[in-house]
ChimeraX commands (.cxc) that place a marker at each C-alpha (Angstrom):
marker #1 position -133.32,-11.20,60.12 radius 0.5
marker #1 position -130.36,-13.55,61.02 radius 0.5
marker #1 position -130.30,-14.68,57.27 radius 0.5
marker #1 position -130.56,-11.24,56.27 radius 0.5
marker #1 position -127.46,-10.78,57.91 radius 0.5
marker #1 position -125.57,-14.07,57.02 radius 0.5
marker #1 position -126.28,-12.88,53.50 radius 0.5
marker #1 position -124.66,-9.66,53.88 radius 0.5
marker #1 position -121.50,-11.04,55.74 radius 0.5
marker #1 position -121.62,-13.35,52.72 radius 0.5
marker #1 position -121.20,-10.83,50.32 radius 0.5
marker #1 position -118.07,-8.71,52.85 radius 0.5
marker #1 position -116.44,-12.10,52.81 radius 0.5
marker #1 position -116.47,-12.86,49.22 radius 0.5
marker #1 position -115.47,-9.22,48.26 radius 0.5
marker #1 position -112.48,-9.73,50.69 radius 0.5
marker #1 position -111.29,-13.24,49.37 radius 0.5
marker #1 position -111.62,-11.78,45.95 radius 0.5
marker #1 position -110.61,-8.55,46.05 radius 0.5
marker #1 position -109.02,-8.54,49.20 radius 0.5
marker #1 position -106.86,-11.65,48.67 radius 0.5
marker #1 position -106.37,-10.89,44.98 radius 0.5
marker #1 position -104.64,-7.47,45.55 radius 0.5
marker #1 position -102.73,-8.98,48.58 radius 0.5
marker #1 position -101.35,-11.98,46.04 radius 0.5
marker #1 position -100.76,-9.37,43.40 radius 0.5
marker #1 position -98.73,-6.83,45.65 radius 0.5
marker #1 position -96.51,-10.25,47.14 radius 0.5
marker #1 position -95.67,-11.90,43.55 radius 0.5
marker #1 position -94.51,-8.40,42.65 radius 0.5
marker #1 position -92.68,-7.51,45.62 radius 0.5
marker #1 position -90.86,-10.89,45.35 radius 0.5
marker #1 position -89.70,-10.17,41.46 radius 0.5
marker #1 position -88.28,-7.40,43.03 radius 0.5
marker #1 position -85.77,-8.50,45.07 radius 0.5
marker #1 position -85.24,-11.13,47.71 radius 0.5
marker #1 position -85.55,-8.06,50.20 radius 0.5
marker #1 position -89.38,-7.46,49.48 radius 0.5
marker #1 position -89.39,-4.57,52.05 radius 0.5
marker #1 position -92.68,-3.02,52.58 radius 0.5
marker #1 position -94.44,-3.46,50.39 radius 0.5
marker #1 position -94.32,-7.51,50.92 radius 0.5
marker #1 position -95.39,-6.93,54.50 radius 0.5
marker #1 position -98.08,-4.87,53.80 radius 0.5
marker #1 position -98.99,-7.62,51.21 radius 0.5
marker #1 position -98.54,-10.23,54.49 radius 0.5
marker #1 position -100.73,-8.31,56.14 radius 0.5
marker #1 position -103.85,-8.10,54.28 radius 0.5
marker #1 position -103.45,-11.51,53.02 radius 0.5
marker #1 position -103.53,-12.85,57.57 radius 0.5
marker #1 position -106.50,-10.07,57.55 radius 0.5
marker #1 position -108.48,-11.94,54.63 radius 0.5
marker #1 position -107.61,-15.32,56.39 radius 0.5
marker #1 position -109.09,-13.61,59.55 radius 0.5
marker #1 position -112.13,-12.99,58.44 radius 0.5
marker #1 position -112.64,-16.63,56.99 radius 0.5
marker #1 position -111.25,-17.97,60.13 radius 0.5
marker #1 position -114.09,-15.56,62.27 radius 0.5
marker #1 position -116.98,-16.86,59.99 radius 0.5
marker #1 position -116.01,-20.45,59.61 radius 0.5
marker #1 position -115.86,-20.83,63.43 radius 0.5
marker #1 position -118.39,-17.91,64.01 radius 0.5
marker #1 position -121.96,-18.81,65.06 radius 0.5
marker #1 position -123.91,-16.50,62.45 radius 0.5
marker #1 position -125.91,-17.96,59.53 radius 0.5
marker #1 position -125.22,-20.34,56.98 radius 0.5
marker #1 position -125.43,-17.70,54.10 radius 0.5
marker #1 position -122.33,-16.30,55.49 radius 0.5
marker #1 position -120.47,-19.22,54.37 radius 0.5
marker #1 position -122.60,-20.59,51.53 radius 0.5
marker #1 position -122.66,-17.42,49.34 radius 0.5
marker #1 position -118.37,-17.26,48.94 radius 0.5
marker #1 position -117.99,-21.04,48.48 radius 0.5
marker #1 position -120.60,-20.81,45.58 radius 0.5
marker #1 position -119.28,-18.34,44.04 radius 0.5
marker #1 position -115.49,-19.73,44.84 radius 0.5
marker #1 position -116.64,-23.02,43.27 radius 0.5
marker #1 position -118.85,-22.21,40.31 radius 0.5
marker #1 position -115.93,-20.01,39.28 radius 0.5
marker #1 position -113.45,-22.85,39.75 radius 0.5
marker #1 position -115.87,-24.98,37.66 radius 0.5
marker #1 position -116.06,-22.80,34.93 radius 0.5
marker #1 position -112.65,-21.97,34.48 radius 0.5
marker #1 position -112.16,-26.28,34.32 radius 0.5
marker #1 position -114.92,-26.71,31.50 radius 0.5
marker #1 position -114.29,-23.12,30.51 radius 0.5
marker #1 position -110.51,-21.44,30.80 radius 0.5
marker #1 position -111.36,-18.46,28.51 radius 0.5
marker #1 position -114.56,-17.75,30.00 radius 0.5
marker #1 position -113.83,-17.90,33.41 radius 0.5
marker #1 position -110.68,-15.47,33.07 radius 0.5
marker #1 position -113.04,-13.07,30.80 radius 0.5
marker #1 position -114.30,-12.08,34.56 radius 0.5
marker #1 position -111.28,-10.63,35.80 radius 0.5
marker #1 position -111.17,-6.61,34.97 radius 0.5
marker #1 position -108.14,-5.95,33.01 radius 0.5
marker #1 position -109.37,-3.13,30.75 radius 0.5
marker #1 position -107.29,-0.38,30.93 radius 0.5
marker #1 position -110.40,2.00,31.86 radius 0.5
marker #1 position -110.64,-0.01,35.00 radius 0.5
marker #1 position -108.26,1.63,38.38 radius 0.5
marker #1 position -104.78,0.04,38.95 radius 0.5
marker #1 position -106.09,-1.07,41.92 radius 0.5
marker #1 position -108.84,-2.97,40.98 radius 0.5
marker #1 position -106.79,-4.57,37.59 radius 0.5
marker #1 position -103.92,-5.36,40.60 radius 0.5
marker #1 position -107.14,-7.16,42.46 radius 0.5
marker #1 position -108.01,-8.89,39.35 radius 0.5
marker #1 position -104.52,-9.85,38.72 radius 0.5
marker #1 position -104.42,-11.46,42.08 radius 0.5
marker #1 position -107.70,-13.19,41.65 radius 0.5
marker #1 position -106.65,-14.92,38.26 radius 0.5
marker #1 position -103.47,-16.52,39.81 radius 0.5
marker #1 position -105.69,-17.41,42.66 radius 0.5
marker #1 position -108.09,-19.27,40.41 radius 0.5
marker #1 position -105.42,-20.51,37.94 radius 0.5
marker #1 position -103.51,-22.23,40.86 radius 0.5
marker #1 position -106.61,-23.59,42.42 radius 0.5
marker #1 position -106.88,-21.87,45.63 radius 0.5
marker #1 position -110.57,-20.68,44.86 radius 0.5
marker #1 position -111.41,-23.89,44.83 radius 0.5
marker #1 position -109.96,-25.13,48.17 radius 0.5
marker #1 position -111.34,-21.93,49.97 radius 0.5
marker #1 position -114.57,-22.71,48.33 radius 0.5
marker #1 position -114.66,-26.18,49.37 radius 0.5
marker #1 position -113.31,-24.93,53.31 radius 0.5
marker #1 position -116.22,-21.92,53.16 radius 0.5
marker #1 position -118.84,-25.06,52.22 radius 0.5
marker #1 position -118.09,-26.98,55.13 radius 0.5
marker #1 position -120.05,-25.49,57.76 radius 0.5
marker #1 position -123.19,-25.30,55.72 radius 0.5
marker #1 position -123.07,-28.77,56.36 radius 0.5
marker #1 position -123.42,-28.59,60.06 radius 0.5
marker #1 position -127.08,-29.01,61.62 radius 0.5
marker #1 position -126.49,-26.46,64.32 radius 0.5
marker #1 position -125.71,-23.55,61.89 radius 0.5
marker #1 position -129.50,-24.23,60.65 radius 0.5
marker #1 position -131.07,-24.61,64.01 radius 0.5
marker #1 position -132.39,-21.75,66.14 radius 0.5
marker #1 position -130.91,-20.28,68.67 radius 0.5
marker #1 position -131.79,-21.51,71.84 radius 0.5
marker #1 position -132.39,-18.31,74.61 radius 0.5
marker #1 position -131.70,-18.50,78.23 radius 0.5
marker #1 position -135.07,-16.54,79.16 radius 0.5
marker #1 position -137.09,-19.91,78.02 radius 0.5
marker #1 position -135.34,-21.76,80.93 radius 0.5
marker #1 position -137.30,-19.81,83.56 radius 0.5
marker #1 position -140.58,-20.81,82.35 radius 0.5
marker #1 position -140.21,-24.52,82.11 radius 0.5
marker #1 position -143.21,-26.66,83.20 radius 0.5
marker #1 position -142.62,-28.72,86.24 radius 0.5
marker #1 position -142.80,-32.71,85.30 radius 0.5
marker #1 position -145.21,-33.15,87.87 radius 0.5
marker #1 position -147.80,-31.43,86.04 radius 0.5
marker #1 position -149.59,-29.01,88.46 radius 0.5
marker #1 position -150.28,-28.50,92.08 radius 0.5
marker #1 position -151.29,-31.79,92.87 radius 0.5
marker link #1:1,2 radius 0.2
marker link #1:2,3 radius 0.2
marker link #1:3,4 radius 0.2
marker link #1:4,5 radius 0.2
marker link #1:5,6 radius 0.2
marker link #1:6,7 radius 0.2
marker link #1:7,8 radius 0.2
marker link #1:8,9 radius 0.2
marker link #1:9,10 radius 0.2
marker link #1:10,11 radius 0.2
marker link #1:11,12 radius 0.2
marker link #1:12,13 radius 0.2
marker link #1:13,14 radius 0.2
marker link #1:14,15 radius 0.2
marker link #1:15,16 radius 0.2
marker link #1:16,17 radius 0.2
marker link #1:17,18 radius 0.2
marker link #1:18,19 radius 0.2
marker link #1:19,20 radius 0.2
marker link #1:20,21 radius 0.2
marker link #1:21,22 radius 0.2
marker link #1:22,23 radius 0.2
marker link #1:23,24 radius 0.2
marker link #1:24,25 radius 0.2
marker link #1:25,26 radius 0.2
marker link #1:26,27 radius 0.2
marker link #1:27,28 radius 0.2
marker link #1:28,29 radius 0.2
marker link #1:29,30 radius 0.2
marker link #1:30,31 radius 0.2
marker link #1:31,32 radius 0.2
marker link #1:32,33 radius 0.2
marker link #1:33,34 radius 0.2
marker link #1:34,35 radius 0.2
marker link #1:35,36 radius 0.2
marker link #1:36,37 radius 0.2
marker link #1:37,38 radius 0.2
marker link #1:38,39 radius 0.2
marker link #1:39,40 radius 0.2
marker link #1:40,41 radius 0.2
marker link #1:41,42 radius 0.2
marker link #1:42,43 radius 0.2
marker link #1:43,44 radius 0.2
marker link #1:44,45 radius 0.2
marker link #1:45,46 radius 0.2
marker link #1:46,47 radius 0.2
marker link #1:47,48 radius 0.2
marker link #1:48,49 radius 0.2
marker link #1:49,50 radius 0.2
marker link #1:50,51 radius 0.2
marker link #1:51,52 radius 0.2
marker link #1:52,53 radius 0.2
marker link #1:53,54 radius 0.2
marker link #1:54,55 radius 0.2
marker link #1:55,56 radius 0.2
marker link #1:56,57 radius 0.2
marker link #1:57,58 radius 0.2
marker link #1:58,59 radius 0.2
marker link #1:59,60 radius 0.2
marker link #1:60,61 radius 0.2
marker link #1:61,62 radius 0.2
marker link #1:62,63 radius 0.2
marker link #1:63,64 radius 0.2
marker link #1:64,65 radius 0.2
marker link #1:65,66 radius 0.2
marker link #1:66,67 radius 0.2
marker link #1:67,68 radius 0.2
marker link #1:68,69 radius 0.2
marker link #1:69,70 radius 0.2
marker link #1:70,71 radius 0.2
marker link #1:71,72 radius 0.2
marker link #1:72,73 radius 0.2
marker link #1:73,74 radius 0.2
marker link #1:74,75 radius 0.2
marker link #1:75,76 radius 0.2
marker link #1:76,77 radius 0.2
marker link #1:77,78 radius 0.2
marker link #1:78,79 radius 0.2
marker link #1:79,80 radius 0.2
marker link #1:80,81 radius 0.2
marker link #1:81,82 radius 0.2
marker link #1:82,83 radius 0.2
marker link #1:83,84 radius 0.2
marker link #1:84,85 radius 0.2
marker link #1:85,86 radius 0.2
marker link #1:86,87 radius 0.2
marker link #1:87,88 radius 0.2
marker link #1:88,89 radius 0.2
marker link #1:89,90 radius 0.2
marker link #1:90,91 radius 0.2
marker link #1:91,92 radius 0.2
marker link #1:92,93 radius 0.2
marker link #1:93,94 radius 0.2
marker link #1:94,95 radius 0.2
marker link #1:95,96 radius 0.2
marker link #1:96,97 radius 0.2
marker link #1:97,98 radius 0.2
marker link #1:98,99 radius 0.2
marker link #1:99,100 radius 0.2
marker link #1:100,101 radius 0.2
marker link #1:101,102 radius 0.2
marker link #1:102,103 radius 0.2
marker link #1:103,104 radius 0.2
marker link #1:104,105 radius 0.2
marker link #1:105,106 radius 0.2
marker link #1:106,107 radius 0.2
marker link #1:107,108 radius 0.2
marker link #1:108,109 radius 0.2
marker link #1:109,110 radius 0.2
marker link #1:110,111 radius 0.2
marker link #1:111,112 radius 0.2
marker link #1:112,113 radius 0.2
marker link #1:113,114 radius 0.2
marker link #1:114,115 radius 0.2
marker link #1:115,116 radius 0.2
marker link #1:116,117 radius 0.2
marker link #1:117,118 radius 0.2
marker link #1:118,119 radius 0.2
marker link #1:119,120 radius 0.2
marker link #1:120,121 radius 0.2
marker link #1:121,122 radius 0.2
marker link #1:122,123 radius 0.2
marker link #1:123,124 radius 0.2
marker link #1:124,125 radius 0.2
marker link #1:125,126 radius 0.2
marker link #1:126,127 radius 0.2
marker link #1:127,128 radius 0.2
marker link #1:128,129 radius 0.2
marker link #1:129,130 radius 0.2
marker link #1:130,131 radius 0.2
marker link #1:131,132 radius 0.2
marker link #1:132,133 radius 0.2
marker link #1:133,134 radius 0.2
marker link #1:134,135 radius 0.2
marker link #1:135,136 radius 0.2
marker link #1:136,137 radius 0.2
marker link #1:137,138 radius 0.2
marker link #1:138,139 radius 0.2
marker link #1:139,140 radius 0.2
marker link #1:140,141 radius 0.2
marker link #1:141,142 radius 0.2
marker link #1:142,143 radius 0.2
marker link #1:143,144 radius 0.2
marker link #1:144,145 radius 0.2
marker link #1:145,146 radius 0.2
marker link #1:146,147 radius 0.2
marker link #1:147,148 radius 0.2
marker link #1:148,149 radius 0.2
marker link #1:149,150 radius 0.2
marker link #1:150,151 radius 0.2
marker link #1:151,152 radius 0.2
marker link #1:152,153 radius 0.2
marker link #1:153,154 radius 0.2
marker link #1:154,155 radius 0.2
marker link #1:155,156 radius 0.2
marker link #1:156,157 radius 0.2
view
């Protein structure tokens, strides 16, 4: 059940680095070619951009499964490594049909300059990290079994 779980955060955590951070890059590069001002709609931008940093921050130092982190920095990193054997490919992913809602094409805007510059990749390799670490693997250990422990004598006797 906990990797049931993990898996779901997983999937939350890559749709808000993607999408999430995507629309949040998208709304700050084009509040900044408006003006040096920005106004609103750069803090908004600000905004989502420390939520999505949150929620990595919660599950990289969280204790929940391993899946959590392991699903985004796969698909962070095979999409970096496609787009470096593959530029063409990689940014045939993004939605920019116009059939497809402004705010999803803004998302996918977002996501490209993410992966163009890199970042994917660095967030991928940050998200990988703690799949690394023994304890995330291990069970948890409840209090309850520390009432029942065996003496070291053995018995009665």
């Amino acid at each position: 059940m906990r990797h049931f779980a993990g898996l779901l955060i997983g999937i939350v955590v890559t749709a808000a680095v993607v999408g999430g951070g995507g629309w949040a890059v998208q709304q700050a590069l084009g509040s900044a070619q408006a003006g040096p001002a920005g106004g609103q709609k750069l803090w908004i931008a600000l905004g989502a951009m420390a939520a999505v940093g949150l929620v990595v921050g919660l599950v990289v130092a969280g204790r929940v499964s391993p899946l959590a982190t392991f699903l985004p920095a796969m698909v962070l990193l095979a999409w970096t490594v496609v787009y470096a054997l593959d530029m063409n490919r990689a940014l045939s992913l993004v939605p920019d049909q116009p059939s497809v809602n402004q705010l999803i094409r803004d998302a996918g805007f977002g996501a490209k300059t993410l992966l163009t510059t890199g970042t994917f990749g660095l967030l991928g390799v940050a998200l990988f990290i703690p799949v690394l670490m023994p304890s995330r693997w291990a069970r948890r250990h409840d209090d309850l079994d520390d009432d029942y422990e065996e003496s070291a004598q053995g018995g009665y006797y």
